[in-house]
TORKOL-4160 file (C-alpha; in steps of 0.2 Angstrom, whole numbers, padded with zeros to 4 digits, m for minus):
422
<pt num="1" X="0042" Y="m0128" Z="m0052"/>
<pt num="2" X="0028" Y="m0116" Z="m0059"/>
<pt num="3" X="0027" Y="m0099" Z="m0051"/>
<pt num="4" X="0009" Y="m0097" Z="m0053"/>
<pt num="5" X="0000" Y="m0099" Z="m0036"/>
<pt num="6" X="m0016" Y="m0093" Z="m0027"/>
<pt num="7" X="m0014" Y="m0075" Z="m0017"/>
<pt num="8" X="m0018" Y="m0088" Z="m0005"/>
<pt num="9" X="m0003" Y="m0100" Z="m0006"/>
<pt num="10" X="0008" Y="m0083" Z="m0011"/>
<pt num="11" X="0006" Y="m0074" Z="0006"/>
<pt num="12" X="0011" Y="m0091" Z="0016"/>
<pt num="13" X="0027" Y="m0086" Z="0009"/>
<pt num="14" X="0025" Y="m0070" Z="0022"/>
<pt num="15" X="0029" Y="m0073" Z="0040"/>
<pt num="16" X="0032" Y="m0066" Z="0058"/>
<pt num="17" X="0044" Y="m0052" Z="0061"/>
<pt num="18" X="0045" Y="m0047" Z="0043"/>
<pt num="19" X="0045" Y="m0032" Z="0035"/>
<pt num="20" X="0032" Y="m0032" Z="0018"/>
<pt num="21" X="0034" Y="m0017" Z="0006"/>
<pt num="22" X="0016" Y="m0013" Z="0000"/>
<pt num="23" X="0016" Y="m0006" Z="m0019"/>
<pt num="24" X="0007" Y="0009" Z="m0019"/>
<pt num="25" X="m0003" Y="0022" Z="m0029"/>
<pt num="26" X="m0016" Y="0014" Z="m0042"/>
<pt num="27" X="m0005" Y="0001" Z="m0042"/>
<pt num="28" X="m0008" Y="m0008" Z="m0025"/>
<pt num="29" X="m0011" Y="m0025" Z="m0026"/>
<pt num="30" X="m0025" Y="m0027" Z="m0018"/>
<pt num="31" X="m0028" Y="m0046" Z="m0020"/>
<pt num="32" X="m0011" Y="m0049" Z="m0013"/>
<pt num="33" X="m0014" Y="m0037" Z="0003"/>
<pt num="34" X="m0033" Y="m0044" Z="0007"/>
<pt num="35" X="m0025" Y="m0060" Z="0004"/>
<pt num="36" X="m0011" Y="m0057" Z="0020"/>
<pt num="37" X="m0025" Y="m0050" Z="0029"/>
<pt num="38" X="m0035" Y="m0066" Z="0029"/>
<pt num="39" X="m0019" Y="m0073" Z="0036"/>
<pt num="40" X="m0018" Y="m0062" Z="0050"/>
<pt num="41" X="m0023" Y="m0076" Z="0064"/>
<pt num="42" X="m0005" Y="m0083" Z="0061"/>
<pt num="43" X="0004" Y="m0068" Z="0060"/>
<pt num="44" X="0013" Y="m0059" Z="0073"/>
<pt num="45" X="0022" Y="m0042" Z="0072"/>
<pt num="46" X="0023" Y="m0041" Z="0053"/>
<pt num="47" X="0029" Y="m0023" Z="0048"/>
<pt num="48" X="0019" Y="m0017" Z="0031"/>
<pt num="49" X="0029" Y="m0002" Z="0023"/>
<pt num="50" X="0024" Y="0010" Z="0008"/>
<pt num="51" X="0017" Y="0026" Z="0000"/>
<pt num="52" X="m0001" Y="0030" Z="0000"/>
<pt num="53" X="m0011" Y="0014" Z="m0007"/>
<pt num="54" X="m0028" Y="0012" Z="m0015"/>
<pt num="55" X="m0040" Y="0002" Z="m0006"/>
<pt num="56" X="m0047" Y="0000" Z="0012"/>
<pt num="57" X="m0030" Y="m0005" Z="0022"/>
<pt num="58" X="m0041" Y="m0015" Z="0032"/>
<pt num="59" X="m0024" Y="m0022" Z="0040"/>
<pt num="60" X="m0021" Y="m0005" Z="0049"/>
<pt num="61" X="m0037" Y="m0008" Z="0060"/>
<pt num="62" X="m0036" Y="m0009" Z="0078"/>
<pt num="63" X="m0042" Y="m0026" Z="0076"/>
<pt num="64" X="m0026" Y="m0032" Z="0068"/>
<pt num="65" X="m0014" Y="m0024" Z="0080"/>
<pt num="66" X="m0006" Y="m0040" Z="0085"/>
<pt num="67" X="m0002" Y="m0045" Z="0067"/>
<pt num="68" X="0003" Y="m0029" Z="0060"/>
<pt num="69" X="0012" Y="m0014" Z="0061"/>
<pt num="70" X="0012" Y="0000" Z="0047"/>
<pt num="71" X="0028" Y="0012" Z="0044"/>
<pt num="72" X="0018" Y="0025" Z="0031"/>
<pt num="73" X="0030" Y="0033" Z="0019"/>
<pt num="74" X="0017" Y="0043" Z="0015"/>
<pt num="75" X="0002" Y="0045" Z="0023"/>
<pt num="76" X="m0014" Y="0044" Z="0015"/>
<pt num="77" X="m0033" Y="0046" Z="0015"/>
<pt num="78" X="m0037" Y="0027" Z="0019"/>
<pt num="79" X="m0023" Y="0028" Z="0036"/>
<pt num="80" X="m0026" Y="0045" Z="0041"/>
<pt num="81" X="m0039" Y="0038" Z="0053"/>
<pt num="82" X="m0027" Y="0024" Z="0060"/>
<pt num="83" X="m0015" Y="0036" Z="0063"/>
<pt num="84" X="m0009" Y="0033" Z="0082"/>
<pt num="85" X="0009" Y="0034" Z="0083"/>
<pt num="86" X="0012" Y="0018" Z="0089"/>
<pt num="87" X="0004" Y="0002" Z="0075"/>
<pt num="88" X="0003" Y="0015" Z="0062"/>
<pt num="89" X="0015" Y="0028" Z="0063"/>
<pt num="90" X="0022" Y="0038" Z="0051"/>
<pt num="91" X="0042" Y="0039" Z="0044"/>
<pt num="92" X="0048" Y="0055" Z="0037"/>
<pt num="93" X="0058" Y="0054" Z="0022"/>
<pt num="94" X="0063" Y="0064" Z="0007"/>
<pt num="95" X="0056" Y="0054" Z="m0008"/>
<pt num="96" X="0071" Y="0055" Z="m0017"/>
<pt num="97" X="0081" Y="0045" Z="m0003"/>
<pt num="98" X="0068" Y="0031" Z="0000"/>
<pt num="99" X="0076" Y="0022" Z="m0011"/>
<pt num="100" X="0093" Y="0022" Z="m0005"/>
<pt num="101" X="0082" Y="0016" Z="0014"/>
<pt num="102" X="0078" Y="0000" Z="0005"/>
<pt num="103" X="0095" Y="m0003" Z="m0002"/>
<pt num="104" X="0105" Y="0002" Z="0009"/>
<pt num="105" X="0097" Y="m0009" Z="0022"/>
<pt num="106" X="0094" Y="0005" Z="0035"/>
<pt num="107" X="0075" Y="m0003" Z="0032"/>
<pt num="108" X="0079" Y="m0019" Z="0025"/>
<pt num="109" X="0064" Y="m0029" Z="0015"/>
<pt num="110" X="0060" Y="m0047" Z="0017"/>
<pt num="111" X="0046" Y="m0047" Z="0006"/>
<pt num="112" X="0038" Y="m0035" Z="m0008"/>
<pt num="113" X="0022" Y="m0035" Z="m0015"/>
<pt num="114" X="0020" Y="m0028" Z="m0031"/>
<pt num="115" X="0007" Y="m0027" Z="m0045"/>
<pt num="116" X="0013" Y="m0031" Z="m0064"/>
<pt num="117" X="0009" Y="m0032" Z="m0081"/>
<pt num="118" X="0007" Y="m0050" Z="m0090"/>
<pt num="119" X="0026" Y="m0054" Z="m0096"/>
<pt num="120" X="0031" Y="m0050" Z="m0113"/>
<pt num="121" X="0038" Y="m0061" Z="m0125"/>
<pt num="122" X="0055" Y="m0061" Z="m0119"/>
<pt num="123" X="0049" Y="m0063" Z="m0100"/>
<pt num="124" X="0048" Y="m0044" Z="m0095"/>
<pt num="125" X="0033" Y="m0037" Z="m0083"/>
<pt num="126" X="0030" Y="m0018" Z="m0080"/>
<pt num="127" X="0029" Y="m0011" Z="m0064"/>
<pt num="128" X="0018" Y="0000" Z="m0072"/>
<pt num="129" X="0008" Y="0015" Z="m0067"/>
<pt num="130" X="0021" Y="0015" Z="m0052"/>
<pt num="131" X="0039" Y="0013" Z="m0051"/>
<pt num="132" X="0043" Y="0026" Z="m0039"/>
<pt num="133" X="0050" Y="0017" Z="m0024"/>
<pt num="134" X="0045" Y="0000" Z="m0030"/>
<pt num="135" X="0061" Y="m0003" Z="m0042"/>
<pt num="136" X="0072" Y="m0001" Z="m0027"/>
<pt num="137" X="0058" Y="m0012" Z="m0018"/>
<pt num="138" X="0060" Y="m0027" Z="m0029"/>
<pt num="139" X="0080" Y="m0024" Z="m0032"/>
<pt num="140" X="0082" Y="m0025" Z="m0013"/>
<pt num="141" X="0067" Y="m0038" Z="m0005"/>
<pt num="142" X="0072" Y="m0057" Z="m0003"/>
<pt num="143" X="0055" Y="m0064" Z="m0010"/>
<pt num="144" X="0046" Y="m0052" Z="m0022"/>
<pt num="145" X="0027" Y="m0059" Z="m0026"/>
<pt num="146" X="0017" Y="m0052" Z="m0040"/>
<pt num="147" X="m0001" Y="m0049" Z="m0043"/>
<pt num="148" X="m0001" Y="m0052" Z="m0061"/>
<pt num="149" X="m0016" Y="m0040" Z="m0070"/>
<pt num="150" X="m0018" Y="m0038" Z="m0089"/>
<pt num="151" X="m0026" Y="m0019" Z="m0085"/>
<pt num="152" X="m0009" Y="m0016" Z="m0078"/>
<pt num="153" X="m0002" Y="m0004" Z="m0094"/>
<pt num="154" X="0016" Y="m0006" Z="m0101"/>
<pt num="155" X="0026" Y="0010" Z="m0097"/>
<pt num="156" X="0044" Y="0012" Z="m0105"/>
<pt num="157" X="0062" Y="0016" Z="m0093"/>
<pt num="158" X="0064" Y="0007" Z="m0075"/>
<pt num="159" X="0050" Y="m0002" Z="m0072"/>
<pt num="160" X="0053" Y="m0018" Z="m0083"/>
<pt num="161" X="0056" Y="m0033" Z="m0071"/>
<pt num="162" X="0059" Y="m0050" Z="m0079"/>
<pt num="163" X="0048" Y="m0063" Z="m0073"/>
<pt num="164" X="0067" Y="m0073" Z="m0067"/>
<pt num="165" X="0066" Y="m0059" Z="m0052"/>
<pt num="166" X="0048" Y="m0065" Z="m0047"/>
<pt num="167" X="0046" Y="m0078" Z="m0033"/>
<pt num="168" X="0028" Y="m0081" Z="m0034"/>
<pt num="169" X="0015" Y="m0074" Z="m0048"/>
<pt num="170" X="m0003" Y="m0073" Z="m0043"/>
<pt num="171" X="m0014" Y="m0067" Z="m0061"/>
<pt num="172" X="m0027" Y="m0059" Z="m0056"/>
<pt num="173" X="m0038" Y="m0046" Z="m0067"/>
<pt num="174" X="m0045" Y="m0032" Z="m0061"/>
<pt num="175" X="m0047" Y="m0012" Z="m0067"/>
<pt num="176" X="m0035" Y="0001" Z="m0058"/>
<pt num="177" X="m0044" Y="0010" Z="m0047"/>
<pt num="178" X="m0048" Y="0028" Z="m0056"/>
<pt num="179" X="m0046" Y="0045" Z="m0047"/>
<pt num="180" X="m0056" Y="0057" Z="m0057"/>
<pt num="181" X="m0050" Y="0076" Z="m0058"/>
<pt num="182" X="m0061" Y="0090" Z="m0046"/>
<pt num="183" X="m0068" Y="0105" Z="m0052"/>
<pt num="184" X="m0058" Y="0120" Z="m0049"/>
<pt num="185" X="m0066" Y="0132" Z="m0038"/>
<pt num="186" X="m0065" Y="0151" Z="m0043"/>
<pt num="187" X="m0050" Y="0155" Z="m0031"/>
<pt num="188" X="m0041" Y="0139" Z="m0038"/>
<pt num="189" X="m0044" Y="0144" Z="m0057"/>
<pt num="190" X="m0039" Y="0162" Z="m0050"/>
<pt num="191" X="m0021" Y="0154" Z="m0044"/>
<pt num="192" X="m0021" Y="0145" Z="m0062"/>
<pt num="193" X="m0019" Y="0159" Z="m0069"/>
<pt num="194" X="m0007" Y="0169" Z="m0057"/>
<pt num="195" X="0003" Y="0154" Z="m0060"/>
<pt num="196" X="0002" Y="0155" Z="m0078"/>
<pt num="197" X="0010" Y="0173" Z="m0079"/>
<pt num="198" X="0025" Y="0163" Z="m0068"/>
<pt num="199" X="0027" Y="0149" Z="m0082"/>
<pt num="200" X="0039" Y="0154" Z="m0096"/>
<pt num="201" X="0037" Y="0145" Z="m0114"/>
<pt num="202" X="0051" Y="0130" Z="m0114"/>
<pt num="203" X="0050" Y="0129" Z="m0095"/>
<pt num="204" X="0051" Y="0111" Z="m0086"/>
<pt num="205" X="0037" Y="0108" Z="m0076"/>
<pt num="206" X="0033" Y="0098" Z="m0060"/>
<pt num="207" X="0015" Y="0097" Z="m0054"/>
<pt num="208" X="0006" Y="0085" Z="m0042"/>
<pt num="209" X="m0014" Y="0081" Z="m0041"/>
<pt num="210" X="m0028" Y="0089" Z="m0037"/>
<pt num="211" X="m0039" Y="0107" Z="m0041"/>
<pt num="212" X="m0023" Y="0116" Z="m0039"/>
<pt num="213" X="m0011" Y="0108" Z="m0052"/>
<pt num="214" X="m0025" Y="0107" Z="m0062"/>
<pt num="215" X="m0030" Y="0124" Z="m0062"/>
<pt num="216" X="m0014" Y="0129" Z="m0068"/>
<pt num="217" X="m0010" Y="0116" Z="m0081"/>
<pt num="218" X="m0028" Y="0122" Z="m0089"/>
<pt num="219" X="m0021" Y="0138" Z="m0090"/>
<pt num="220" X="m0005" Y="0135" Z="m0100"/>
<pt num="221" X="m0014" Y="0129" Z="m0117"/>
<pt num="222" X="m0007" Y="0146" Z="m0126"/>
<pt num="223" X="0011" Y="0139" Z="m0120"/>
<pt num="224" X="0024" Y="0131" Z="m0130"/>
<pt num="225" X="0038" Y="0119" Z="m0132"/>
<pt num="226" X="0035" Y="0116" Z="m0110"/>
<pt num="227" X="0043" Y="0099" Z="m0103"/>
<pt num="228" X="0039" Y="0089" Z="m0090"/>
<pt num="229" X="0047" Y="0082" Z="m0076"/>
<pt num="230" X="0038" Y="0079" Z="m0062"/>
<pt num="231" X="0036" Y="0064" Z="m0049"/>
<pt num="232" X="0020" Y="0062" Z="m0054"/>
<pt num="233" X="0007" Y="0068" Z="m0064"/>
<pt num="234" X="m0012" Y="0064" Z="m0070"/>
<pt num="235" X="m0028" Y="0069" Z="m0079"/>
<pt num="236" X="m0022" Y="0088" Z="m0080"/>
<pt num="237" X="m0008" Y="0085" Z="m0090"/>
<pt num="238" X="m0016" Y="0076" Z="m0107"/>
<pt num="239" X="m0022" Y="0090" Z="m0113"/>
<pt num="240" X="m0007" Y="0100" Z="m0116"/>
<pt num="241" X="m0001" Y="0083" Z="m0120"/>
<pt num="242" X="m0011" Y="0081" Z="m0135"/>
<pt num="243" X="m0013" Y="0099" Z="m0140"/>
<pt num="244" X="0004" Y="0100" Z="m0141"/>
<pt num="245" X="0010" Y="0114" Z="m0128"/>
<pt num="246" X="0020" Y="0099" Z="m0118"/>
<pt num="247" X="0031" Y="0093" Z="m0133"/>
<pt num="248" X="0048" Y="0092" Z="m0121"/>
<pt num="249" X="0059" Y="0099" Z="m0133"/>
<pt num="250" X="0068" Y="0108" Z="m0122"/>
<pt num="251" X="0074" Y="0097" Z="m0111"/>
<pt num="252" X="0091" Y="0093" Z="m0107"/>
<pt num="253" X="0088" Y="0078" Z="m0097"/>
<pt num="254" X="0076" Y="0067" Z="m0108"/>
<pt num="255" X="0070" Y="0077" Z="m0121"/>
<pt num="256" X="0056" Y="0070" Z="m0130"/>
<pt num="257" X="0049" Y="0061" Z="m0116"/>
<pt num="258" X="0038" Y="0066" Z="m0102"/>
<pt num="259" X="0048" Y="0059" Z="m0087"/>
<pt num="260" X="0040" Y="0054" Z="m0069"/>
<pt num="261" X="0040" Y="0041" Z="m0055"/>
<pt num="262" X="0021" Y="0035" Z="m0056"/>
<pt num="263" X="0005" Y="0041" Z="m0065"/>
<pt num="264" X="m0012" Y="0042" Z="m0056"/>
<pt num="265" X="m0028" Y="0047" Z="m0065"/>
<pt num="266" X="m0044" Y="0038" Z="m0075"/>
<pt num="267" X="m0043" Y="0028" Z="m0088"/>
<pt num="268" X="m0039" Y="0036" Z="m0098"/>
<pt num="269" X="m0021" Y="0041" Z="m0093"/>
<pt num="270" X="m0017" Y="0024" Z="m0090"/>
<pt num="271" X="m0021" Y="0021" Z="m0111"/>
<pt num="272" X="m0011" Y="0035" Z="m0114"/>
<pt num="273" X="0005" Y="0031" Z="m0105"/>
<pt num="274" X="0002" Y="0009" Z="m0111"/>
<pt num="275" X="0017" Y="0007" Z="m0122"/>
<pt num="276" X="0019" Y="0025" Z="m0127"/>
<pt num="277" X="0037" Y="0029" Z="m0132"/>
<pt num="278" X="0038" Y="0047" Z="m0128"/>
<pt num="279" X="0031" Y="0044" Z="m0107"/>
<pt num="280" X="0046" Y="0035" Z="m0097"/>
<pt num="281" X="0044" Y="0031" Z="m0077"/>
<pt num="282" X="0061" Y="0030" Z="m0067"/>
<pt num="283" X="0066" Y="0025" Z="m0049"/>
<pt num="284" X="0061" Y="0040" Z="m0040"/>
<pt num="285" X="0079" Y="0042" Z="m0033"/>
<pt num="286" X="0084" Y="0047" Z="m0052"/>
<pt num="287" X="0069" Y="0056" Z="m0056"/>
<pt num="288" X="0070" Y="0065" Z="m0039"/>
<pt num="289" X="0086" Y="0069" Z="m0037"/>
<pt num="290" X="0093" Y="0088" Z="m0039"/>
<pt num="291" X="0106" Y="0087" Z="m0049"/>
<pt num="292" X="0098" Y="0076" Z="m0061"/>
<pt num="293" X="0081" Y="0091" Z="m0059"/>
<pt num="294" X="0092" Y="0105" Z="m0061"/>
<pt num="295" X="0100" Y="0100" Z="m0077"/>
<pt num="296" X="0083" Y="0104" Z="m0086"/>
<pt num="297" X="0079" Y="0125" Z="m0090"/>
<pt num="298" X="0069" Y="0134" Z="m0083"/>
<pt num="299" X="0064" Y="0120" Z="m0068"/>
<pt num="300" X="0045" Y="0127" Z="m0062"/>
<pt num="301" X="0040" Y="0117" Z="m0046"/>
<pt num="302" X="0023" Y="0119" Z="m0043"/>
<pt num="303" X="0017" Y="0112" Z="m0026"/>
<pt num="304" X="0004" Y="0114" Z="m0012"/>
<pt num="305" X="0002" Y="0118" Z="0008"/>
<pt num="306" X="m0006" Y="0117" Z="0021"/>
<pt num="307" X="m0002" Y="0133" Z="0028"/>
<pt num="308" X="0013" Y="0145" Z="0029"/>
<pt num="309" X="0018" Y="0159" Z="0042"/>
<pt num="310" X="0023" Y="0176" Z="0040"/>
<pt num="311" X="0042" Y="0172" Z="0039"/>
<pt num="312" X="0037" Y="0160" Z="0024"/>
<pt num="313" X="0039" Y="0144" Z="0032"/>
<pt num="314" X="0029" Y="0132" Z="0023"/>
<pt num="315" X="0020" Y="0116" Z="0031"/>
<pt num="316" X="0013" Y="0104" Z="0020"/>
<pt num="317" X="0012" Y="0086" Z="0029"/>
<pt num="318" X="0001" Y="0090" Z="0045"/>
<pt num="319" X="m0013" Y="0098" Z="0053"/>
<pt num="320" X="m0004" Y="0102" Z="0069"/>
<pt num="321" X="0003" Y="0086" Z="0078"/>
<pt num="322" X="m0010" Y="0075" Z="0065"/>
<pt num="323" X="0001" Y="0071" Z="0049"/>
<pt num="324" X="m0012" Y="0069" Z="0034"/>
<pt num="325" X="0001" Y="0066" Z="0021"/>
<pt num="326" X="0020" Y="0067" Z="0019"/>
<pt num="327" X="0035" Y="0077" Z="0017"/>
<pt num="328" X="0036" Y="0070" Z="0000"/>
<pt num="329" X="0045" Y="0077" Z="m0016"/>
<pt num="330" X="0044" Y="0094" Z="m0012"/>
<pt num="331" X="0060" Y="0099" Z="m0006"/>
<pt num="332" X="0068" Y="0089" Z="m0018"/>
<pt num="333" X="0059" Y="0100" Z="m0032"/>
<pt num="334" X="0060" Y="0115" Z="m0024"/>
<pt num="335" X="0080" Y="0115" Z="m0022"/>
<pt num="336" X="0080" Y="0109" Z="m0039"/>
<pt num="337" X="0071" Y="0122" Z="m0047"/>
<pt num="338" X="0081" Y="0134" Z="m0035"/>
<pt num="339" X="0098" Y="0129" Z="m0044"/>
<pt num="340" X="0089" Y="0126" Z="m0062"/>
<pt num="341" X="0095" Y="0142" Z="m0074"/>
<pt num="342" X="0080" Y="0154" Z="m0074"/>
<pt num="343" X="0071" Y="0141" Z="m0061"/>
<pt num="344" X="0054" Y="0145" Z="m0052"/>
<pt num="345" X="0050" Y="0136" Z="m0036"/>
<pt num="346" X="0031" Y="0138" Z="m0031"/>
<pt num="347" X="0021" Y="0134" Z="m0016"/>
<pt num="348" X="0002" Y="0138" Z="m0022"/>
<pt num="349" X="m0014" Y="0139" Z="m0009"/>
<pt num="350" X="m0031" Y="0146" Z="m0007"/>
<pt num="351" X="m0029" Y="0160" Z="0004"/>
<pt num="352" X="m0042" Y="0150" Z="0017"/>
<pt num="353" X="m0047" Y="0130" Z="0018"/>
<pt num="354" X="m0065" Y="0125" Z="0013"/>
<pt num="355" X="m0070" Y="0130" Z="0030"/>
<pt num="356" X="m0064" Y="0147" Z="0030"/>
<pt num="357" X="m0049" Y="0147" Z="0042"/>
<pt num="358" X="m0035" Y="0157" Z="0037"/>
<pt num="359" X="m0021" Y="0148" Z="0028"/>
<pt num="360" X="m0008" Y="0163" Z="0028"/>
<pt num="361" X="m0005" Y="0164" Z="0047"/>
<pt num="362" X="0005" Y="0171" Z="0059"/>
<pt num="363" X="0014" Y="0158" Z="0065"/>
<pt num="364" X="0010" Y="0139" Z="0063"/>
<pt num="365" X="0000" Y="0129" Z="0074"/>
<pt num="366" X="0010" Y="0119" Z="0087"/>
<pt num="367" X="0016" Y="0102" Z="0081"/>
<pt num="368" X="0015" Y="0108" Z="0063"/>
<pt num="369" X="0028" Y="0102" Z="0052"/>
<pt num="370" X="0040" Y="0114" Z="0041"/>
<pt num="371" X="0042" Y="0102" Z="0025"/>
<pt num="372" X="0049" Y="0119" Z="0016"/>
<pt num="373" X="0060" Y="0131" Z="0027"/>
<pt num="374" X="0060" Y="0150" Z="0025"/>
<pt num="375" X="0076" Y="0149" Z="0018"/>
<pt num="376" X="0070" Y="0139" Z="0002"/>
<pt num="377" X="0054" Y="0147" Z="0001"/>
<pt num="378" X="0052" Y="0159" Z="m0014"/>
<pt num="379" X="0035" Y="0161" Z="m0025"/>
<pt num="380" X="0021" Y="0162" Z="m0016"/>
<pt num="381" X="0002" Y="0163" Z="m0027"/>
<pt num="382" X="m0016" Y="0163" Z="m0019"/>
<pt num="383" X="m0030" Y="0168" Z="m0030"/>
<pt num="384" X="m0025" Y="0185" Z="m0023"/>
<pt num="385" X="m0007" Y="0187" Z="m0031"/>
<pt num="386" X="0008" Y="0180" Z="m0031"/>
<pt num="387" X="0025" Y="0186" Z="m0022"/>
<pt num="388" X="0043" Y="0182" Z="m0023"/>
<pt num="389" X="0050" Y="0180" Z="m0006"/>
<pt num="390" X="0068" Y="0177" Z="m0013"/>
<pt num="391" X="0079" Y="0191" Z="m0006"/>
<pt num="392" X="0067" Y="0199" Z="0006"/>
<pt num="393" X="0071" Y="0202" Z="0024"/>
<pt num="394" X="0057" Y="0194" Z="0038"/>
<pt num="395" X="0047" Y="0210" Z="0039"/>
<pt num="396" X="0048" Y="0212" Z="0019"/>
<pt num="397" X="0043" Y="0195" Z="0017"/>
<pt num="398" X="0028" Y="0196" Z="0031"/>
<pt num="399" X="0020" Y="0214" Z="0021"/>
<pt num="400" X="0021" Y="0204" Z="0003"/>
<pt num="401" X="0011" Y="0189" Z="0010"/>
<pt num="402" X="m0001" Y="0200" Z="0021"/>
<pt num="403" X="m0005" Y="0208" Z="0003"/>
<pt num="404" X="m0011" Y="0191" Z="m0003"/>
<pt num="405" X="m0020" Y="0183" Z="0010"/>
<pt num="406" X="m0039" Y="0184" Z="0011"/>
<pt num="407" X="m0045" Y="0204" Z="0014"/>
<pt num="408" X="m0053" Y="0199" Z="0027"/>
<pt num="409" X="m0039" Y="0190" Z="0037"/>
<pt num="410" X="m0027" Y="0205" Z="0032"/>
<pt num="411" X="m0031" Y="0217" Z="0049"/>
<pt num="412" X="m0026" Y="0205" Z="0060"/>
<pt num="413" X="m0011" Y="0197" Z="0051"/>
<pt num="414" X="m0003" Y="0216" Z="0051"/>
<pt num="415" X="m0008" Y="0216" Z="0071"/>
<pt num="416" X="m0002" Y="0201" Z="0077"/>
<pt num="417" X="0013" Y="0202" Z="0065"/>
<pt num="418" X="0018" Y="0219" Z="0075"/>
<pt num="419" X="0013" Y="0213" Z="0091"/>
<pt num="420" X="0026" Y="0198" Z="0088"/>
<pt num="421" X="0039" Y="0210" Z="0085"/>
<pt num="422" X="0036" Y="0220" Z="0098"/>
């Protein structure tokens, strides 16, 4: 019997009471999931699980209450708004045991819908720009269905699956959706460079997305012989790449090859990695876990926050109680540049938001989450400096970052700092 069917005839295959895992990233099948939607009428109580996904996630509406529910690994722009605790909540997981949730069956998968490259010659698809979660996804789920897309690029390590371990193939064509790189601000090409000062030559790095990362990888052309392993990386990255500061010599663990769990970025990115010998994507498990991170010199975990208090706690997944992203990979970075020889854990932010509020802060805002402790905390860098917290007592660690939030903010973090101690 022919695998190939219609989105249509491939979500029938979906039911009540299931739990669907929902590729993520760039590589969200977006036929498959508008496909499920217009099958909501028959459909009660279906769970739909995953990362951040591209599209409009049309099935988290209030309107769709009755036939779906959403568990957010990680919650992104297109849920933030459907947030509410109940349909659409949020679960908290290290990155690097999400994996281990699906196989282990403490969240056990009836179905998975993935997105994959055509098969090759001796049956294998790619997973693509996102193997991250979706190896364990497809490894553990009792019917896997696949939106099969040529623009879907070939990457090399653990995201081949052969088409034997498909139940239902669905080809359709479509572009990946492209996430362009911003324009550094002044303050963020101002951290760039702090951080620069922080990155020794043959270090390993880990980045994520955004003006931030970005900032700093533009400022590590004059580097040499850095590696990379990351859980994800973008646009940023090809130029050191191709210039040849990124050559992952280094390396203990892979050397030669830029390692990471999926790739987000424009088009060109996705070229770059299609078939490329030295880029390899892994389960995020492998790829996350410390003691495979640590392995690698020189470890330099560069990540971002929402805010941070004066003992150096570190909240990076909420605004308050409103969770507007995820706990993430950062703690698995952190303690794995923490116990990597000569490693450098860094948490980078503007000294205030876009909208001026302080981001150094007393204390954090009720309901905030602490994603990184003051116990793991150690480099600090706003465009005003950068501190090592590593070794410093409470009131040590509360002058250095007073010294780089914004001037302006500087007054009344030494005020109410005292008036706490009092």
């Amino acid at each position: 019997m022919s695998k190939l069917c219609s989105a249509e005839q491939a979500v029938n295959h979906v039911n009540s009471n299931q739990r669907v895992f929902v590729h993520g990233g760039v590589a969200t099948p977006t036929a498959l999931v508008d496909a499920l939607v217009q099958e909501s009428s028959r459909l009660h109580n279906v769970e739909l699980i995953h990362l951040h996904t591209s599209g409009d996630a049309a099935y988290g509406k209030p309107e769709y209450a009755r036939s779906f529910r959403v568990a957010n690994l990680f919650v992104g722009h297109n849920m933030r708004h459907q947030l509410d605790g109940d349909r659409v909540d949020y679960l908290p997981c290290f990155l690097s045991e999400i994996p281990q949730l699906f196989r282990s069956g403490r969240r056990a998968l009836d179905v998975a819908l993935v997105q994959v490259s055509p098969p090759d010659k001796r049956g294998y698809c790619s997973l693509g720009v996102s193997v991250d979660v979706a190896r364990a996804a497809v490894d553990s789920s009792k019917i896997v269905i696949a939106q099969v897309n040529r623009h879907m690029p070939r990457v090399h390590g653990d995201g081949f699956v052969h088409i034997d371990q498909l139940d239902w193939l669905v080809e359709h064509d479509e572009p990946l959706p492209e996430v362009p790189a911003t324009v550094p601000s002044d303050e963020e090409q101002a951290i760039g460079h702090h951080a620069a000062e922080l990155v020794e030559d043959g270090a390993t790095l880990q980045m994520g997305i955004g003006a931030v990362p970005d900032a700093v990888l533009a400022s590590l052309k004059g580097h040499r012989h850095l590696g990379v392993h990351t859980e994800m990386w973008s646009d940023g990255l090809l130029p050191l790449l191709e210039c040849g500061a990124v050559d992952n010599s280094q390396k203990v663990i892979h050397p030669g090859r830029t390692v990471s769990g999926f790739v987000v970025g424009t088009r060109r990115v996705y070229d770059y990695i299609d078939d490329n010998p030295t880029i390899t994507q892994y389960d995020i498990g492998y790829v996350n876990r410390v003691s495979v991170i640590n392995r690698n010199p020189k470890v330099t975990a560069i990540n971002s926050a929402v805010e941070i208090d004066l003992t150096g706690q570190v909240c990076a997944d909420s605004i308050g109680h409103r969770v507007i992203s995820g706990v993430g990979g950062q703690m698995d970075f952190i303690r794995g540049a923490m116990t990597s020889e000569r490693g450098k854990p860094i948490i980078a932010l503007t000294s205030r938001t876009k909208k001026g509020a302080p981001r150094i802060v007393p204390t954090l805002r009720p309901g905030a989450g602490v994603v990184t402790t003051r116990a793991h905390v150690r480099f600090i860098i706003t465009e005003n400096g950068a501190v090592d917290l590593y070794g410093k007592t409470l009131n040590e660690r509360a002058q250095l970052l007073i010294s780089i939030a914004h001037p302006d903010d500087q007054e009344a973090l030494e005020r109410a700092w005292y008036e706490t101690r009092a």
